[in-house]
N, C-alpha and C positions, 0 to 999 in steps of 0.2 A: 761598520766596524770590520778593519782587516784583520785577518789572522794570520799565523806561521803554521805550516807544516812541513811534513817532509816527505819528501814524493818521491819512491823511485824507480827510476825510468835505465830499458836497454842504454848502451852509451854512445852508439849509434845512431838513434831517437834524439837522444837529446844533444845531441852535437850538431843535428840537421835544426834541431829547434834553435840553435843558439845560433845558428849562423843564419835563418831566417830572421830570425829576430833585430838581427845586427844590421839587416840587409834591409831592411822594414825601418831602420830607428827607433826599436823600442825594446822595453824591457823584456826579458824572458817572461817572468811573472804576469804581463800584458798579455803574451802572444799564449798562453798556459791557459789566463783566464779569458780570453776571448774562446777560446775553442773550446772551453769546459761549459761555456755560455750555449753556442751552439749546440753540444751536443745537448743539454739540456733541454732548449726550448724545440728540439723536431720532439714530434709525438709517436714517440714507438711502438706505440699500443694500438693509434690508428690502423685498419685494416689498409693493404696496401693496395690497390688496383690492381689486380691479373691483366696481363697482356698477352689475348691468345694470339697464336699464328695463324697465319689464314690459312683455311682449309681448299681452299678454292680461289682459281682468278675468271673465274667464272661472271656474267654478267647477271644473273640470274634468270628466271621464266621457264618457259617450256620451248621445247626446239618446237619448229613449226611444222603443224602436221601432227604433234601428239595429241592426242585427246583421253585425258586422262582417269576421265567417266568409262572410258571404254577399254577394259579390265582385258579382254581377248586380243587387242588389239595390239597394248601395252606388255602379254604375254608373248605375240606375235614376232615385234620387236627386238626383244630380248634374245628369241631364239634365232631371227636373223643376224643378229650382232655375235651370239655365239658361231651360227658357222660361218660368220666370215674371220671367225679367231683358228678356228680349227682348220680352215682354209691357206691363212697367211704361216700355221705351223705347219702345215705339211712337206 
Protein backbone atom coordinates (compact mmCIF):
# COMPACT_ATOMS: atom_id res chain seq x y z
CA UNK A 1 0.00 0.00 0.00
CA UNK A 2 1.24 3.45 -1.05
CA UNK A 3 0.94 6.54 0.57
CA UNK A 4 1.03 10.38 0.14
CA UNK A 5 3.13 12.76 2.00
CA UNK A 6 4.69 15.75 1.99
CA UNK A 7 8.30 16.12 2.16
CA UNK A 8 10.25 19.10 2.26
CA UNK A 9 13.38 19.37 0.82
CA UNK A 10 16.31 22.62 0.11
CA UNK A 11 15.39 23.52 -3.65
CA UNK A 12 18.62 22.91 -4.67
CA UNK A 13 18.25 19.34 -3.44
CA UNK A 14 15.42 18.78 -5.14
CA UNK A 15 16.04 20.31 -8.56
CA UNK A 16 19.32 17.92 -8.65
CA UNK A 17 16.86 15.09 -7.79
CA UNK A 18 14.39 16.08 -10.56
CA UNK A 19 16.95 16.41 -13.05
CA UNK A 20 18.51 13.03 -11.95
CA UNK A 21 15.56 11.54 -12.20
CA UNK A 22 14.65 12.74 -15.68
CA UNK A 23 18.09 11.77 -16.74
CA UNK A 24 17.43 8.13 -15.30
CA UNK A 25 13.65 7.93 -16.88
CA UNK A 26 11.97 7.83 -13.81
CA UNK A 27 9.85 9.20 -11.52
CA UNK A 28 11.00 11.59 -8.68
CA UNK A 29 8.97 9.45 -6.24
CA UNK A 30 11.17 6.17 -7.56
CA UNK A 31 14.51 7.87 -7.23
CA UNK A 32 12.99 9.40 -3.44
CA UNK A 33 12.08 5.79 -2.67
CA UNK A 34 15.12 4.00 -3.85
CA UNK A 35 17.44 6.05 -1.81
CA UNK A 36 15.08 6.08 1.36
CA UNK A 37 15.49 2.09 0.61
CA UNK A 38 19.19 2.31 0.92
CA UNK A 39 19.46 4.34 3.62
CA UNK A 40 17.35 2.08 5.47
CA UNK A 41 18.90 -1.30 4.90
CA UNK A 42 22.97 -0.16 5.81
CA UNK A 43 23.07 -0.83 9.52
CA UNK A 44 24.13 2.09 11.56
CA UNK A 45 24.34 0.59 14.52
CA UNK A 46 26.90 -2.01 13.26
CA UNK A 47 30.38 -1.08 14.71
CA UNK A 48 32.43 0.21 12.02
CA UNK A 49 36.14 -1.14 11.33
CA UNK A 50 38.95 1.39 12.72
CA UNK A 51 41.67 1.88 10.16
CA UNK A 52 44.81 2.55 11.96
CA UNK A 53 47.85 4.17 10.06
CA UNK A 54 50.89 2.48 10.02
CA UNK A 55 53.10 3.12 12.68
CA UNK A 56 56.07 1.81 11.02
CA UNK A 57 57.44 0.60 7.50
CA UNK A 58 59.56 -1.33 9.22
CA UNK A 59 59.92 -5.17 8.32
CA UNK A 60 60.02 -6.27 11.64
CA UNK A 61 62.56 -8.58 13.92
CA UNK A 62 65.62 -7.47 15.53
CA UNK A 63 68.63 -5.78 13.73
CA UNK A 64 71.39 -8.31 13.66
CA UNK A 65 73.78 -8.45 16.37
CA UNK A 66 70.95 -7.56 19.12
CA UNK A 67 70.47 -9.79 21.64
CA UNK A 68 67.83 -8.95 23.59
CA UNK A 69 68.41 -11.34 26.77
CA UNK A 70 71.35 -9.06 27.14
CA UNK A 71 69.98 -5.99 29.13
CA UNK A 72 73.83 -4.29 29.44
CA UNK A 73 74.39 -4.61 26.05
CA UNK A 74 71.04 -3.32 24.92
CA UNK A 75 71.85 -0.41 27.54
CA UNK A 76 75.20 -0.15 25.60
CA UNK A 77 73.61 0.64 22.42
CA UNK A 78 71.41 2.99 23.20
CA UNK A 79 74.09 5.14 24.79
CA UNK A 80 76.14 4.73 21.60
CA UNK A 81 73.31 5.85 19.48
CA UNK A 82 72.91 8.88 21.82
CA UNK A 83 76.51 10.09 21.27
CA UNK A 84 76.42 9.71 17.75
CA UNK A 85 73.13 12.16 18.10
CA UNK A 86 75.05 14.50 20.18
CA UNK A 87 77.94 14.15 17.69
CA UNK A 88 75.91 14.93 14.39
CA UNK A 89 74.50 18.34 16.72
CA UNK A 90 77.46 19.61 17.45
Amino acid sequence: MTERTTVRLPEDVLSRAKRKAAAEGRTLTSLIEDGLRMVLATNRNAPKKRILPRISKAGGGLMPGVDVTNISGLQELDDLEDVARMKHFR
